[in-house]
C-alpha positions, -999 to +999 in steps of 0.1 A: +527-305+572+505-275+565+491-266+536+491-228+529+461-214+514+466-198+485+456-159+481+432-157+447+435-126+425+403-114+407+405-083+381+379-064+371+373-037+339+362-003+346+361+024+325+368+059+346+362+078+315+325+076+322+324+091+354+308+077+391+276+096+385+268+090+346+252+059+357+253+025+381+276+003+362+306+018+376+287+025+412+283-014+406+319-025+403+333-006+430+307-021+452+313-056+439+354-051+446+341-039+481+322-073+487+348-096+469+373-077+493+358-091+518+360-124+512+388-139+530+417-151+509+405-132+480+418-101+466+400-077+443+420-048+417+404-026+394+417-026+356+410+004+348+408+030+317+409+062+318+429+087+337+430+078+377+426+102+402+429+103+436+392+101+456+376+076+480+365+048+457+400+039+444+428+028+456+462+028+440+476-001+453+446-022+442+443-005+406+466-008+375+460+005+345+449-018+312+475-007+289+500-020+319+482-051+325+488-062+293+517-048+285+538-059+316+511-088+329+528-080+365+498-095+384+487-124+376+451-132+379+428-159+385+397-144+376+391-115+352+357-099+350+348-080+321+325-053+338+338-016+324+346-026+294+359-058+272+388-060+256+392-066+218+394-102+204+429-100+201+437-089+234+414-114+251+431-143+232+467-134+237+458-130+277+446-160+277+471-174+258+496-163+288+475-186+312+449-208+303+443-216+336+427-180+338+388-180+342+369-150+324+333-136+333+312-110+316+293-086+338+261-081+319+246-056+339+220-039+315+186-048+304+200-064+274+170-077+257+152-045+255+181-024+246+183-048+217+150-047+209+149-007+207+180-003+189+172-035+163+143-006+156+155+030+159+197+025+161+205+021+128+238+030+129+248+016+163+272-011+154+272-047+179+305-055+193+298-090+205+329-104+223+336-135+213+322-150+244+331-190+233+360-184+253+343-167+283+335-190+317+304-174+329+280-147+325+266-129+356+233-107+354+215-092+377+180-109+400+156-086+381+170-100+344+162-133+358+135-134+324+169-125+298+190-154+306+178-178+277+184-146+256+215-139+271+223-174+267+213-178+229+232-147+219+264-150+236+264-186+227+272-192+261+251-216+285+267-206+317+246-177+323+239-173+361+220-149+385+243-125+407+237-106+440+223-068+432+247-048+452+242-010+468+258+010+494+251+046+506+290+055+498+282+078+469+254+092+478+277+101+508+307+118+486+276+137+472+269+155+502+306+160+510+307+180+477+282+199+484+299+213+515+272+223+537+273+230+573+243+214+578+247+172+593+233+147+564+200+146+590+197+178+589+200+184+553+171+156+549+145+178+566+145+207+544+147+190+514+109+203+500+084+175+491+063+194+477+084+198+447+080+164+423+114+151+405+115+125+379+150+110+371+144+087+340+168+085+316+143+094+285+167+074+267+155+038+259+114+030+267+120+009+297+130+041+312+108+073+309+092+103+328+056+099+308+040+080+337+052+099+362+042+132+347+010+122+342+009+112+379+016+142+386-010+156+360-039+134+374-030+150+409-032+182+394-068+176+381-082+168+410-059+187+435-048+218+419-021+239+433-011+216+463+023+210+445+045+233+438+068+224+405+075+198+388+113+187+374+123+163+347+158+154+348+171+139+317+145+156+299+160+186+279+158+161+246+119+154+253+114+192+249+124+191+218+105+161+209+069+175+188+052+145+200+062+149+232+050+186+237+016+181+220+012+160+248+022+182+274+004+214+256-034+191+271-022+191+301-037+210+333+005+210+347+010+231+314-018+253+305-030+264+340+007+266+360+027+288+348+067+274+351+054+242+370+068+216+344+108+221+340+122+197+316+159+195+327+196+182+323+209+159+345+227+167+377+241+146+409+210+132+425+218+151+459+219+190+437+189+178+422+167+170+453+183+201+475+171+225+446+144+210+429+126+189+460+124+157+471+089+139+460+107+114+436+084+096+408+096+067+390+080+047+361+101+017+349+096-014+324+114-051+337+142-027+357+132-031+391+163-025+405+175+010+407+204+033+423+180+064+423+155+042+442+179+034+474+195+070+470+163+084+477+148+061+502+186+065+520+176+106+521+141+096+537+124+110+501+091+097+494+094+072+466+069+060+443+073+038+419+066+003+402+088-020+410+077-051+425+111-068+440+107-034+461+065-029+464+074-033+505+094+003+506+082+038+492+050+040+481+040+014+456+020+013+425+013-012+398+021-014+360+006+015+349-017+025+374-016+063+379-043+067+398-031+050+424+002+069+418-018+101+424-032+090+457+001+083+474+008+122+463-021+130+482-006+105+511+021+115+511+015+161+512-002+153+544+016+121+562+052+115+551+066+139+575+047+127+603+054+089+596+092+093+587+116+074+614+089+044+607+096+053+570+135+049+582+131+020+602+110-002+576+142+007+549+172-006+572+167-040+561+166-032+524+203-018+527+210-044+545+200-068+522+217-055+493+253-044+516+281-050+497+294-061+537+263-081+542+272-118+548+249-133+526+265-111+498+299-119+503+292-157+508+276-157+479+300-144+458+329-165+474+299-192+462+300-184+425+335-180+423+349-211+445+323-224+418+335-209+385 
């Protein structure tokens, strides 16, 4: 007699309230129900909140909505990760309650340890909401918070803290373009994107995360190289402007007393608006967040990246820590080679989105890994 195998149903939060483009965590899930998709005899819904809407990242038949779920409790699942959002207490006890067989896992996607270390300082009034994580299975973070798992560990009073694949996939960056509705193919759209324009994308919102290195990048350049570039745009930056610290730092600067409407501090709009209008010489600075959407969106468009991230020093144009001189010189590389050294450019990034394919084989064995395991 044969045994059937039996189909295993895995859940996961999302919160469509905060949008596909506000930032990676819910680019993340759909890419992880993408990869646990593909894992045969394993099926992956969304619980969502929010209002759903028809596009290309959700699917109705794999989605229901939380109030539903627990409501009516029509699917039942085997696995439920907490990625969106987590439930209150009481909800996570009476769910379990209906099936203690059940396993629960919290997707800790953020840099938790230095967002806890900034707002212990300057968020007074931001209260914790600590899920009462006795009851959860596992905990999965991503490779680059390798360093936060005894933290992680210690405050979630939770031991079963475990590294788990970064995931990426060119599928927004994609529906970007779409939007845009130009006539011009993605290829085509690529080449006149302006590099000598500088953008900075940092969120300017906790210190891990900010333009100051990369505008004084581009300020170094400027001393030595005046004129070569033509503006200079930071995204996220329309609270910086108003910060007095901040502008007494900029009013020093060559980029602000001899160009006149070089430096732009700006809101934030879709990646793929931002580098058609603003130019496509993308600067990043980051502290213990070496992994990045606006890294692989930009190295997808053939951009020139630099940055400081060492799990990615082989692709764009690397620097180290702090070093802004050497930030500077790639500027310089880059004005007079990029363009000429672009399919190898192209070529050398394949295997980086391979790598981190939600498709990729290694991904999706090991998730089926960690969950066969759970």
């Amino acid at each position: 007699m044969k045994i059937r195998n039996v189909e295993k149903i895995i859940g996961i939060t999302i919160d469509l309230s905060h949008g596909f483009g506000r930032n990676g965590l819910t680019q993340n899930i759909i890419f992880l129900m993408q990869c646990i998709n593909s894992i045969p005899g394993r099926k992956c819904y969304l619980i969502y909140l929010g209002e759903f809407s028809k596009n290309n990242f959700l699917n109705k038949d794999l989605s229901v909505s939380y109030e539903n779920y627990i409501k009516k409790n029509k699917i039942r699942f085997d696995v439920i990760i907490y990625g969106g959002f987590s439930p209150s207490k009481q909800d996570h006890e009476y769910d379990k309650l209906k099936n203690n067989s059940r396993k629960y896992v919290l997707l800790q996607l953020g840099n938790e340890l230095t967002d806890d270390i900034q707002n212990s300082l300057f968020a007074e009034d931001r209260a914790v909401n600590i899920i009462n994580n006795l009851s959860i299975d596992q905990i999965w973070t991503s490779p680059h918070y390798e360093r936060n798992i005894p933290y992680l560990k210690t405050k979630y009073k939770n031991n079963n803290v475990i590294i788990s694949p970064y995931l990426w996939s060119p599928d927004f960056i994609i529906k970007q373009f779409e939007e845009l509705k130009t006539s011009l193919k993605l290829n085509e759209f690529k080449n006149k994107i302006n590099i000598n324009k500088v953008c900075v994308f940092e969120p300017n919102f906790y210190f891990t995360k900010t333009s100051l290195i990369p505008i004084n990048i581009v300020e170094k350049f400027e001393q030595e190289n005046p004129n070569l570039i033509e503006t200079l745009s930071v995204f996220n930056g329309d609270k910086l402007a108003k910060n007095e610290h901040f502008i007494g730092l900029i009013l020093y600067m060559d980029i602000y007393r001899k160009r006149k409407d070089f430096l732009k501090c700006r809101s934030r709009i879709p990646f793929l608006k931002a580098v058609k209008e603003h130019g496509g010489l993308v600067i990043s600075h980051q502290i213990h967040n070496e992994l990045n959407y606006v890294y692989f969106e930009a190295l997808y468009l053939s951009l020139p990246l630099i940055h400081n991230s060492n799990i990615l020093s082989d692709y764009g144009y690397f620097y180290k820590d702090y070093d802004i001189d050497k930030g500077s010189d790639w500027i310089k590389h880059i004005l007079k080679n990029h363009k000429n050294n672009i399919d190898q450019y192209d070529k050398n990034n394949i295997d980086l989105f391979k790598k981190y394919s939600p498709y990729s084989n290694h991904n999706i064995e090991a998730y089926r890994f960690i969950l066969d395991e759970l």
